[in-house]
C-alpha positions in Angstrom: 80.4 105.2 117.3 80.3 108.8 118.5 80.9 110.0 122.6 80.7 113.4 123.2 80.0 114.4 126.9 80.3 117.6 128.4 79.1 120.2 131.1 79.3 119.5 134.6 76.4 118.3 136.3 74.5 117.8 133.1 75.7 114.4 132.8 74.3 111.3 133.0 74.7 107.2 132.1 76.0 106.8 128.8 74.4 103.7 127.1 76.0 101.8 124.4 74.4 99.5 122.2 76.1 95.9 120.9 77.4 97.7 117.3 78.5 100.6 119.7 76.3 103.1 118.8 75.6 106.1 121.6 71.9 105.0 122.8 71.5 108.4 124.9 72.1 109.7 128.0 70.9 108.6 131.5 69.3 111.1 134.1 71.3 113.9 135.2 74.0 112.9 137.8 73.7 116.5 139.9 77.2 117.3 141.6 78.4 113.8 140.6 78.5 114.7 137.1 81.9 116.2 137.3 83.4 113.5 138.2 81.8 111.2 136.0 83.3 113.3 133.0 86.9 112.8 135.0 86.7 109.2 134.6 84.9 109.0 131.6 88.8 108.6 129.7 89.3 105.3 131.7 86.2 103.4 130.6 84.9 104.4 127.5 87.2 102.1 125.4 88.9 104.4 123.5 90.1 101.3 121.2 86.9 99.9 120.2 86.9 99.9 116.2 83.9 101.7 115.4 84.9 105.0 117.4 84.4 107.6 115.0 84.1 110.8 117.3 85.7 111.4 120.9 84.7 114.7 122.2 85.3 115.0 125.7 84.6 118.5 127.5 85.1 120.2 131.1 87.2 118.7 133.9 88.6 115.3 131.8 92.6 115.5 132.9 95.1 112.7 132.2 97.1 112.0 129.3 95.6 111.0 125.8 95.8 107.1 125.8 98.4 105.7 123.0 95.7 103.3 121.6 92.9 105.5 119.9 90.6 104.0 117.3 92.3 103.9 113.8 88.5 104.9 112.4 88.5 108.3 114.5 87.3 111.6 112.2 87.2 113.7 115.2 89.1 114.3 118.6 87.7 116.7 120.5 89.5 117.0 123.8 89.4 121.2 124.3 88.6 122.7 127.4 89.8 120.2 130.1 93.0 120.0 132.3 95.0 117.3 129.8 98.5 117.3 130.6 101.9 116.2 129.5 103.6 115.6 126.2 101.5 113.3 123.5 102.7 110.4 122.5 104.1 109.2 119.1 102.4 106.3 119.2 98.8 108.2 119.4 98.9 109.5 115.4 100.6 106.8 113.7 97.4 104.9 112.9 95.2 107.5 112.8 94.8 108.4 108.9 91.2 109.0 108.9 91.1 112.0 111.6 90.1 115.0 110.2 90.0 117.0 113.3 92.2 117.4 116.1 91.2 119.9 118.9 93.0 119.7 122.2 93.3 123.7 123.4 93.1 125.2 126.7 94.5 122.0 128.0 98.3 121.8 129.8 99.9 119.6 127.4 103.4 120.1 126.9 106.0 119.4 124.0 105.1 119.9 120.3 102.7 117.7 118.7 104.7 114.6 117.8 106.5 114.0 113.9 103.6 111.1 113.2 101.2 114.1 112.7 102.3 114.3 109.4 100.7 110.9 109.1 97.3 112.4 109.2 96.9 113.4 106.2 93.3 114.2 106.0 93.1 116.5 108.8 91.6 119.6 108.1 91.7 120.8 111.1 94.1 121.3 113.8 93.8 123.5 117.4 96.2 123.3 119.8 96.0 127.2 121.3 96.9 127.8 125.0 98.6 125.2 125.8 102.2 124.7 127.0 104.1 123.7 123.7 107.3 124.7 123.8 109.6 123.6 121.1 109.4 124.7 117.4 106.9 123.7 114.6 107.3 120.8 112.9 108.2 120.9 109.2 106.0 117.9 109.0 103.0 120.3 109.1 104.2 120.6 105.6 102.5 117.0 104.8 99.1 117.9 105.0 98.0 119.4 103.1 94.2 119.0 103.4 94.7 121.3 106.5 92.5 124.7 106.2 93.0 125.7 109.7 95.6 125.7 112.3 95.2 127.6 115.6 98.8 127.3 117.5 98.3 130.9 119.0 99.1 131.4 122.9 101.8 128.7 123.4 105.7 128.5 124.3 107.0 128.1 120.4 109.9 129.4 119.0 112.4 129.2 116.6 111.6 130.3 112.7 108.5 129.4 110.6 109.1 126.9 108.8 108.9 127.2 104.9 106.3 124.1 104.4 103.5 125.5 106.5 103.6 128.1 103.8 103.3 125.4 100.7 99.7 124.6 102.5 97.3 126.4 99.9 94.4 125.1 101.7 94.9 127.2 104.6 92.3 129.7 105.4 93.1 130.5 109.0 96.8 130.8 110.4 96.9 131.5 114.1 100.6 131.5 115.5 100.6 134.6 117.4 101.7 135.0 121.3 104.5 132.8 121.1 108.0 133.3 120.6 109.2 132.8 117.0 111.5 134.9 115.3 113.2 135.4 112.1 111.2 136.8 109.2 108.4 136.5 107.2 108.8 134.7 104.5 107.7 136.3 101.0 106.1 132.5 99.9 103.4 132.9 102.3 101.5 134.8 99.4 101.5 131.2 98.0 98.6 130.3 100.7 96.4 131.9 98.0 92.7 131.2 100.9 93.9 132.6 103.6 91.2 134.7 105.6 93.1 135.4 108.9 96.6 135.5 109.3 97.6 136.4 112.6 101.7 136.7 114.2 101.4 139.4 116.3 103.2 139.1 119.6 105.7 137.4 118.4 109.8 138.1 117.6 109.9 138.4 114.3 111.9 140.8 112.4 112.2 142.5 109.2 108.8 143.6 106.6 105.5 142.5 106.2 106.3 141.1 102.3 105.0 143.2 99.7 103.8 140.4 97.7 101.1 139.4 101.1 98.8 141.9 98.7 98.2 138.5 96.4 96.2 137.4 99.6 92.9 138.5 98.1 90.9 136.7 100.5 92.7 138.2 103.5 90.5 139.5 105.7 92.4 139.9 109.1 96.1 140.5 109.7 
């Protein structure tokens, strides 16, 4: 099952068939359509089995539901005005997702420790948002991920060494937070990155001479 809905007053009846299956979409809605998207969280059954992609856009606000499909691939939840911290309980089951993206939401706290769980993700965007603690060494655990966007966030404390044992990465994005300490010579051991990006940050010390062994690196 897939449910992607977005754009105010572009939206219309969603139709569902018996196996769950998105049928189409209805006639457009006109200034009701906004709030049709609003509510959309509290009646599409998030739970149902066969959900394989929730991508929500514009307006949705709320808090992410602890019960999400264990077959999910895909949350798409940017853009809307989400709020609060996420719950534990939402990523234990959810070892199929391969994409998280939840920025330019409100949500506050760091991603909870079960995200190490998800061990297929790929990808992971949690940028302008409110988290404030520090990063989890659990990132450390997957390490299918190829990008993580964590830029314009409240994060501090140091970077911890496992991000920098993920030699799938191609895209870093921690910048315009509040880390510090330095920059550890292993991340030269992220042998795809693309784009590395700390800038506005508190970190001290040298750019590691061995970051030349980056010979993908594009951007930093």
């Amino acid at each position: 099952m897939v449910v992607c809905v977005g754009g105010c007053g572009s939206v219309g009846h969603v139709r569902f068939g018996l196996s769950g299956e998105v049928l189409g979409l209805g006639e457009s809605l006109g200034p009701w359509g906004c709030g049709l998207v609003r509510v959309l969280v509290d009646w599409v059954d998030v739970g149902l089995m066969g959900l394989g992609i929730l991508g929500l856009v514009d307006e949705v606000d709320g808090t992410i539901p602890e019960s999400i499909s264990p077959s999910l691939v895909k949350l798409r939840l940017g853009s809307n005005s989400l709020n609060g911290p996420i719950s534990s309980v939402t990523f234990a089951s959810l070892q199929n997702l391969t994409y998280l993206e939840l920025e330019n939401n409100s949500f506050t706290r760091m991603i909870p420790p079960e995200i190490g769980s998800c061990k297929k993700l790929a990808l992971m965007n949690l940028a302008h948002n409110k988290q404030d603690r520090t990063l989890l060494v659990e990132l450390g655990n997957l390490t299918n991920l190829q990008v993580l966007e964590l830029q314009l966030n409240k994060l501090d404390g140091e970077i911890p060494s496992q991000i920098e044992v993920l030699n799938m990465l191609s895209i870093l994005n921690i910048s315009w937070n509040s880390l510090n300490g330095t920059i550890s010579s292993s991340i030269s051991n992220c042998g795809k990155l693309v784009n590395l990006n700390l800038q506005d940050n508190d970190l001290t010390g040298s750019i590691p001479d061995n970051i030349r062994n980056l010979n993908f690196l594009l951007e930093l």
